[in-house]
C-alpha positions, 0 to 999 in steps of 0.5 A, a space after each residue: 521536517 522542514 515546514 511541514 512541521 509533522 513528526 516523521 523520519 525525513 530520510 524514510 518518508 514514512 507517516 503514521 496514520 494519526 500523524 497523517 490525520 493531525 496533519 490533514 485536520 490542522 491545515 487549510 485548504 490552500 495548505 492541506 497535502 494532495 491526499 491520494 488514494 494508490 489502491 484500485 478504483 474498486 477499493 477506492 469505492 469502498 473506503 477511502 479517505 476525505 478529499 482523496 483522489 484515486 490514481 491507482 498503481 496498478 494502473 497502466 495510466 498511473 505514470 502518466 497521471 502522477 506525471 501531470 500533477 504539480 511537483 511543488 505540492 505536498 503529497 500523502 499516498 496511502 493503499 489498503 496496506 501500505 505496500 503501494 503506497 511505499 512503491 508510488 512514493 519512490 516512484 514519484 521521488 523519481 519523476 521529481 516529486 520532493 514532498 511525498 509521505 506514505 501512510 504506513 499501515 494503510 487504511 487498514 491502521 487507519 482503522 485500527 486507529 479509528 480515524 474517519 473516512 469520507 463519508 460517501 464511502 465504506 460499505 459494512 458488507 464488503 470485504 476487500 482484499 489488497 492484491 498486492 499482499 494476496 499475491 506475497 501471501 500466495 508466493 510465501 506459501 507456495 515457497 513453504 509448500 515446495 520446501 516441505 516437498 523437498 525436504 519431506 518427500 511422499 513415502 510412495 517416491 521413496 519407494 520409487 528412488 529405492 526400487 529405480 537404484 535397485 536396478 
């Protein structure tokens, strides 16, 4: 835990979001983590956390951004899901980075929690998809659809397997 004094599993890195948000409320502004947002600039735009900055992971400028960032600071990553976060987490371990926390669950959990987002953000009326789950969610259905395929196929193949060894 060391001086951060938070309750977390150091070996995962891991921080829940009302650990994260007692963390970042109890600390002054010379303490306080760099707090940076992993999602697309357009999720960033509709919701993000107070005194986030944005560096998304998707980005092809992303390892060049973190790379300019004090490796000395403390850092709370956090995406909309929490699959990002955890990617640029180990991603800035490898540049060098030794304090670097994801927020498990992203801001979805964070809402779930009803914890505050900055004020200048949040649009009721949009919805936001994360792409990195729409992309998992795709590749999960579409393993399910050709496993089912495989193991069911259409009656008018059969017909066609039977009548072809008839001959």
């Amino acid at each position: 835990m060391g001086s951060h004094s938070i309750p977390l599993n150091a070996a995962s890195q891991e921080i829940y979001p009302h650990e994260a948000w007692a963390w970042i409320s109890k600390r002054g502004l010379n303490q306080a983590p760099v707090i940076i947002d992993v999602g697309t600039r357009k999720e960033f735009n509709y919701q993000h956390l107070e005194g986030a900055i944005n560096i998304s992971l998707l980005s092809r400028f992303f390892k060049a951004r973190i790379k300019k960032l004090d490796r000395h600071r403390c850092y709370i990553v956090y995406c909309k899901v929490g699959v990002r976060s955890k990617v640029a987490r180990k991603l800035m371990g490898g540049y060098g980075f030794r304090s670097v926390y994801a927020i498990t669950g992203g801001t979805i959990l964070w809402e779930e929690e009803r914890l505050p987002f900055a004020a200048d953000a949040h649009n009721s009326d949009h919805i936001s998809f994360c792409p990195v789950a729409m992309l998992s969610k795709l590749g999960r259905t579409t393993k399910k659809v050709m496993r089912q395929r495989l193991s069911h196929p259409k009656s008018s193949d059969s017909i066609k397997v039977i009548q072809k060894n008839k001959n």
